[in-house]
C-alpha positions in Angstrom: -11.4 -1.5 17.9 -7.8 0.7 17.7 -6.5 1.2 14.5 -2.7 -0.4 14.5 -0.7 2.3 13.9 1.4 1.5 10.4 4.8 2.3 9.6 5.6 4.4 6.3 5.4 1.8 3.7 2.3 -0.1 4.7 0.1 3.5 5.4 1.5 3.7 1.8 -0.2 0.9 1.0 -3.2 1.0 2.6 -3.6 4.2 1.3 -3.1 3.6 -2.5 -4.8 -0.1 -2.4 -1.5 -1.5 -3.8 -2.1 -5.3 -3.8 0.9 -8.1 -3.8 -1.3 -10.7 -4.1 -1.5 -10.6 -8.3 1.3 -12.0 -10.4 3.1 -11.0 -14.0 3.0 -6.9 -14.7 0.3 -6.2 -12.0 3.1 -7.8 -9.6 6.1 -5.9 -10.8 4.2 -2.6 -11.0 3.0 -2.7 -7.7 6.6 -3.5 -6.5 8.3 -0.7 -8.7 5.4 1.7 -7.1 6.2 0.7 -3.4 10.1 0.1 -4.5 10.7 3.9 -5.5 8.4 5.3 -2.7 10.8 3.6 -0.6 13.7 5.2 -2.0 11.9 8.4 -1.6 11.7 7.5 2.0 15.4 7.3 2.5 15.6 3.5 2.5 18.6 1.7 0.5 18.8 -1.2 2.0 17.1 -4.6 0.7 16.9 -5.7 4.7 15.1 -2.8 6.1 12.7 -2.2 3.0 11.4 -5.7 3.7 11.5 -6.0 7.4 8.9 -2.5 6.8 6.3 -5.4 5.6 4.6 -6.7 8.9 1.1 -6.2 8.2 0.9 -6.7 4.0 1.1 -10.5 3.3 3.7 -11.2 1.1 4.1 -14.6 -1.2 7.7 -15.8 -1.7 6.3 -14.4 -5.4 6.2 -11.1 -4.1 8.6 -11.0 -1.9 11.2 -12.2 -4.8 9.9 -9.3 -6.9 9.7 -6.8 -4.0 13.6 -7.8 -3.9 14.3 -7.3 -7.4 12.6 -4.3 -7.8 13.9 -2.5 -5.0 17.7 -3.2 -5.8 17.2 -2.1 -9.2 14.9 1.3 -8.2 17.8 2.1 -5.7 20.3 1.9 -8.8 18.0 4.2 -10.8 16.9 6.4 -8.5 13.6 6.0 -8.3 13.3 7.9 -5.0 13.4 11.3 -7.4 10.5 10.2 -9.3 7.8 11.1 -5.4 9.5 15.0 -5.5 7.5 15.7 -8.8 3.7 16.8 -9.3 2.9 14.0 -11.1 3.8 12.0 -8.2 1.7 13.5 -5.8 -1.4 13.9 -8.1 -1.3 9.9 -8.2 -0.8 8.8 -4.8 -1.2 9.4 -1.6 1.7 10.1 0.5 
């Protein structure tokens, strides 16, 4: 079987096993995680962060969160947070 090539976010997810199935703090850290990776990523626009989910199924839970989270890690910069050491000792990107 061919492996389905993945855009940025989901290889990012595959990759680090982030899960959007959960709910309460599990939930919101995952979507801070994916949120500020996004950022890092160039992405500032609610629209095209969520249109980059196509393979990760997504509850109107999570997708509310995802929402959130992003507008608020675009405010803060989270993008900054994936040019550090720490970053790249965590995940894998």
């Amino acid at each position: 079987m061919k492996d389905i090539k993945l855009n940025p976010i989901e290889q990012f997810i595959k990759d680090n096993e982030l899960e959007f199935t959960g709910e309460g703090s599990s939930l919101n850290g995952n979507c801070t995680i994916i949120a500020g990776y996004a950022c890092h990523k160039g992405m500032s626009e609610e629209y095209t962060f969520i249109q980059q989910f196509d393979v990760t199924e997504l509850s109107k839970e999570a997708e509310k969160e995802l929402r959130r989270v992003f507008s608020y890690a675009v405010s803060k910069n989270y993008g900054n947070y994936w040019k550090t050491k720490a970053a790249a000792n965590l995940y894998k990107f």
